[in-house]
N, C-alpha and C positions, 0 to 999 in steps of 0.2 A: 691965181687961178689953180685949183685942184687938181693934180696928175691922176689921171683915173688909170693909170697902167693893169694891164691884167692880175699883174700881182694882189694890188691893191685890191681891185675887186675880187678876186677868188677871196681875198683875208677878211672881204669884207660880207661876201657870202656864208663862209664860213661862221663868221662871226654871228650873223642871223642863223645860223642853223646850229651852235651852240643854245644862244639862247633862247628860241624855240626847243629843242632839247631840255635845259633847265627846267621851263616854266611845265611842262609834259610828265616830266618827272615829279615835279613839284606837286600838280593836278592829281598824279596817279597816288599820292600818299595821302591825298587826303582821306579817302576810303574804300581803300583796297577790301576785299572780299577778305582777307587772313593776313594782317600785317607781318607777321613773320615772315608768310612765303612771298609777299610780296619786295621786302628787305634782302633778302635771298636771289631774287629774280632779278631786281636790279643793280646789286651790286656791279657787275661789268660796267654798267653804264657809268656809275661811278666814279669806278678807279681810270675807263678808257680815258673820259673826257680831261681830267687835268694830266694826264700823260701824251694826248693829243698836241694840248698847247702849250705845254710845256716844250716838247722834242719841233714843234712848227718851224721856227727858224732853222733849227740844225739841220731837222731830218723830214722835211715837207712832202707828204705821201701823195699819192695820185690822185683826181679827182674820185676816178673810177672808186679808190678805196676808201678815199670819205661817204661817197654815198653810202658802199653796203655799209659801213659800219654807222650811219645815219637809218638807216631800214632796218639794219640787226636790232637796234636801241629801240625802236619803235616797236616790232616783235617782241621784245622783252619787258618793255614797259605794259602793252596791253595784256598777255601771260601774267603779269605780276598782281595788275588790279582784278582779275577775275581767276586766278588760277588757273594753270593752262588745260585742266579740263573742263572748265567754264567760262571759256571765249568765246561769245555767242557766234563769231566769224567760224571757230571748228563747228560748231551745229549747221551752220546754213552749209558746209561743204558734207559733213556727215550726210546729210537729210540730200546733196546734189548726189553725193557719190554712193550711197547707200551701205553705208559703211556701220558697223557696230559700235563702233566711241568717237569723240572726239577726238581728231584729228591735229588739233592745233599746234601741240609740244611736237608734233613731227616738222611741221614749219619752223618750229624756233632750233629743232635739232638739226633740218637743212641748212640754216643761215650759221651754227654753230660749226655746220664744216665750209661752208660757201665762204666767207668773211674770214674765219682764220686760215683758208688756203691762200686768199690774195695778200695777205697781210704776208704769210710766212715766203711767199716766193716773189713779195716784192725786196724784202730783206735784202733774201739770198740770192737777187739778182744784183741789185743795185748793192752789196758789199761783197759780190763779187766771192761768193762761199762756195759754189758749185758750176761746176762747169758739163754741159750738156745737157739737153730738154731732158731727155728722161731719165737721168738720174735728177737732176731737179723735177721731175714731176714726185718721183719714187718717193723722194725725202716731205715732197709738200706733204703728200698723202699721208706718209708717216707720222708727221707732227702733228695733224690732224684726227689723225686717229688715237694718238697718244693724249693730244686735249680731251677728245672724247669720253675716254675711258679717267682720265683724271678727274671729270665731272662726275661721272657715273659712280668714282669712287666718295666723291664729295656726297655725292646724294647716299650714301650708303651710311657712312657716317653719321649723314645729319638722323638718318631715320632712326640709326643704332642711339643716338643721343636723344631723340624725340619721343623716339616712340611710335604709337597711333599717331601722334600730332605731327609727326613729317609726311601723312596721305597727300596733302593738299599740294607738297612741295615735290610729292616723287610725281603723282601725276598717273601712277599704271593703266588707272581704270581695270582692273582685276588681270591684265595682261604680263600671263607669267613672261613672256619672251622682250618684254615692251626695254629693256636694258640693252639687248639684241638688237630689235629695231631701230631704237635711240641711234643707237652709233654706225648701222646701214645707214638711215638718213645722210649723216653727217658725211660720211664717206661720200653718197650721191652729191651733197654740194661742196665737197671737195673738188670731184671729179667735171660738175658742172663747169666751175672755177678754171680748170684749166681747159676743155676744152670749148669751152662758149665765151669767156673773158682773156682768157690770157694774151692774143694778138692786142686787145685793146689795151691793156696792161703794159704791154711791151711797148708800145706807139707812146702812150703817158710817162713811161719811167726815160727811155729817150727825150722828151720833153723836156724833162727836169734837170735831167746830167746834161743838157745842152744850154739852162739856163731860161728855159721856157716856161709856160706855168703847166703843170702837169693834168 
């Protein structure tokens, strides 16, 4: 008879929400709006997922942070097929909030800082690298914001190397400050991270250094 222990089924959750993942991904190449920028956009999803299952046994993350990084992928896949100033979801919030562009790359630049703050201060909780909330808030922020700006230097690059043809992949819609904004967002779901998830983060990573499923 089959032990369905919780373990077992998280791995086996997981395991359907990998490849739901795969096949998503897979879907979104077949014809993305600009395959470059959509190569581009997806790449994280990429590299995350065999780094995921790879470190599972040694270093098995919360559930909490499987999810966002399951929602970030999702954000980044549909950005990728229509280019994130051509997400018909930023139109219908544009045209809700009465807003001048597409909104959408502000979503994907939220989860850019939301997802990499839970990941960075599950680290440094659970190896034990910082001691005290607010200087571990101080440092999450930090690395957050230092992703950010990493990105932003990626997109600078790509455009110095493109040309015209990295529009689709920077996204500004004529918005001189939109490099600015980018990495506010980011910050905002930094900050989100810690004060709307982090008890819950705290309760999960307990879980785990206790031998529980996280």
């Amino acid at each position: 008879m089959p032990d369905h222990t919780p373990h077992q089924q998280r791995t086996k959750a997981l395991t359907i929400a990998s490849a739901l993942l795969i096949a998503l991904l897979t879907l979104s190449g077949l014809r993305p709006y600009d395959f470059a920028t959509w190569a581009l956009e997806v790449a994280p999803v990429v590299i995350a997922l065999p780094i995921l299952w790879a470190s599972y046994q040694r270093f098995p993350l919360t559930t909490l942070l499987y999810v966002g990084i399951f929602v970030h992928a999702l954000v980044l896949m549909l950005g990728g097929v229509y280019t994130y100033a051509r997400v018909p979801l930023g139109f219908q919030i544009q045209d809700w909030l009465g807003l001048h562009r597409n909104p959408y790359d502000k979503i994907g630049h939220f989860f850019q800082g939301l997802v990499p703050a839970l990941v960075a201060r599950e680290i440094l909780i659970r190896g034990q690298h910082v001691n005290g909330p607010k200087m571990l808030a101080f440092i999450v922020v930090s690395i957050v914001l230092a992703i950010s700006a990493t990105y932003e230097f990626v997109e600078w690059a790509v455009a110095l190397i493109a040309g015209q043809g990295a529009e689709e992949f920077l996204g500004t819609q004529g918005d001189p400050w939109d490099t600015q904004s980018d990495m506010f967002f980011a910050l905002i779901g930094a900050i989100t991270a810690l004060v709307v998830f982090a008890r819950l983060q705290d309760r999960q990573i307990k879980r785990i250094q206790n031998g529980d499923v996280g």
